[in-house]
N, C-alpha and C positions, 0 to 999 in steps of 0.2 A: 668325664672326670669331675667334672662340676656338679654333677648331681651324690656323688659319691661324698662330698665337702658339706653338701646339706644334709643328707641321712647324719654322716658322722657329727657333724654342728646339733642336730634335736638326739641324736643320741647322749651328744655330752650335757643337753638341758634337762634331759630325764636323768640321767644317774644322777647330775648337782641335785636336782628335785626331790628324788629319791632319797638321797641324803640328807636334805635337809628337813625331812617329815622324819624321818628314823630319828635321826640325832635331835628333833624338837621333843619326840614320844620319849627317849632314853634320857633327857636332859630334865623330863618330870617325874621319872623313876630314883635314876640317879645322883642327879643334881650335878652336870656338869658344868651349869655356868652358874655363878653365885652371884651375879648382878643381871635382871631380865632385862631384855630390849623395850624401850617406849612402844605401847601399843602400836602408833604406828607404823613404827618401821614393821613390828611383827606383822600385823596385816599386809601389808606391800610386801613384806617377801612371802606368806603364803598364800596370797594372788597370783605373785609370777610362777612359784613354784608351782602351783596346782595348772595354771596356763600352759606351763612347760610340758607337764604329764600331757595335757589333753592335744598338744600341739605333736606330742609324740604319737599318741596312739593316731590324729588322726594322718600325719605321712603316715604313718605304719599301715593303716588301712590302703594308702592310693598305692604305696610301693607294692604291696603285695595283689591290689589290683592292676598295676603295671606287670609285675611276675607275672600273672595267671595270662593273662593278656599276650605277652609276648611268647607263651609257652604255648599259647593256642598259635599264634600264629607262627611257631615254626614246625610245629605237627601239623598245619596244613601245607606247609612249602615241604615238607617231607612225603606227602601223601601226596601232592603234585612231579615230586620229584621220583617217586616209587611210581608213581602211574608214566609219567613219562618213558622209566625206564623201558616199564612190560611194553607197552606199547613201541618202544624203538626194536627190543627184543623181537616181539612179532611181525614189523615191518621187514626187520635183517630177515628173520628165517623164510620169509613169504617171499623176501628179492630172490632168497640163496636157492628158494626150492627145496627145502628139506621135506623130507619126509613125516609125519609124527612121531614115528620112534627116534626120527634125528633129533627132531625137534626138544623130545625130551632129555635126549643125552646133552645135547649143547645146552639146555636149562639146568642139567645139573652139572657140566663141567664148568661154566661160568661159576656156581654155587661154590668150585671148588672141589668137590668131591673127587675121589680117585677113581681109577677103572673098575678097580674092586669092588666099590660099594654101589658106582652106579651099576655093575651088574646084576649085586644083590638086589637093588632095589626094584631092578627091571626083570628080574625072573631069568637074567639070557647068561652067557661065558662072554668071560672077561674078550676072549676072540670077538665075540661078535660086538662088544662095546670099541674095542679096540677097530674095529675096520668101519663103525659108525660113524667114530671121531675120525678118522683118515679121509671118509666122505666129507664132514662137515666142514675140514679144514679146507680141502679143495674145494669145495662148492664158495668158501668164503675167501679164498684166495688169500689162506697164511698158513705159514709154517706150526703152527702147534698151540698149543690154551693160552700161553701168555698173550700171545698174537689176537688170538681170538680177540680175547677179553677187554684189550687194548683198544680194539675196534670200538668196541661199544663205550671204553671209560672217553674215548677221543672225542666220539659221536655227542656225549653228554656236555662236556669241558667246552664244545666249542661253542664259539656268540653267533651262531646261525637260526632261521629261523623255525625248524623242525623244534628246538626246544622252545625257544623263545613262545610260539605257537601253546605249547602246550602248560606253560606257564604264566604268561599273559596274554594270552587272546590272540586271537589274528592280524597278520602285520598291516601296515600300513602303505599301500598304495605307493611303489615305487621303489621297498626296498629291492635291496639286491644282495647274492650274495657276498660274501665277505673276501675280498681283494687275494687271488691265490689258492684260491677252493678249488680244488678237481670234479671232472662230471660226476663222479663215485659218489662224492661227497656232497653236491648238489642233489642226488637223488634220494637221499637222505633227507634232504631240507624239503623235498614237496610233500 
């Protein structure tokens, strides 16, 4: 919040700034004041005025070097967190024993897709997508796609070290799992 107080603070120095060079150029056209300021003061206010602009542009440079900055770094905790996933993906299917055509159908029923489409997309009848998913489900021990998917959004959510691991590095000598974890869900962590 505090930093939001300073942008808006050199913003308000630049518009006064701004105004005050406009309205000096419009006041030798038009003649809005009929008595000038003492040289001096006129110098000292377009010193600070001109100090104001340059104090603008240069936050304006670090902010937008702070934007670019923060914007790399959460396209890389995306790109950790997209790698994570594939990777918990192919851990589940290599625990569950899926087959490759499973493989793919549970890649694309995660995705969301319907029976329909992932048939079209697989060349095969909706039956045989239908009795894929019916494997998948039982080899993953749930009842139907929400269940699925639930598995892997839990696997991510939780502060265990399988993500941890692949988000900052390998853990540290001693931890353990987290108080109430089931063996299912420690086999995930190694």
């Amino acid at each position: 919040m505090n930093r939001v107080w300073v942008i808006v603070t050199i913003l308000l120095v630049q518009v006064f700034s701004a105004v005050f060079f406009i309205a000096d150029i419009l006041s030798a056209y038009v003649g809005l004041w009929t008595q000038p300021l003492p040289w001096q003061w006129r110098e000292w206010l377009e010193i600070m005025a001109a100090l104001g602009l340059a104090t603008g542009v240069g936050f304006g440079a670090v902010s937008l070097w702070y934007a670019h900055r923060e914007r790399r770094i959460a396209e890389a905790r995306l790109r950790r967190a997209a790698s994570a996933f594939a990777d918990l993906l192919h851990e589940r299917f290599v625990e569950w024993g899926l087959t490759p055509a499973e493989k793919d159908v549970a890649l694309f029923a995660i995705k969301g897709m319907s029976t329909a489409e992932i048939a079209g997309l697989r060349k095969t009848s909706e039956g045989t997508v239908k009795a894929q998913t019916n494997a998948i489900y039982r080899k993953a021990g749930v009842g139907g796609r929400s269940q699925l998917l639930s598995l892997f959004i839990e696997d991510l959510m939780r502060d265990d070290n399988a993500v941890r691991q692949t988000l900052v590095g390998p853990p540290v000598a001693g931890d353990a799992a987290p108080a109430g974890t089931d063996d299912r869900a420690r086999l995930g962590a190694s």
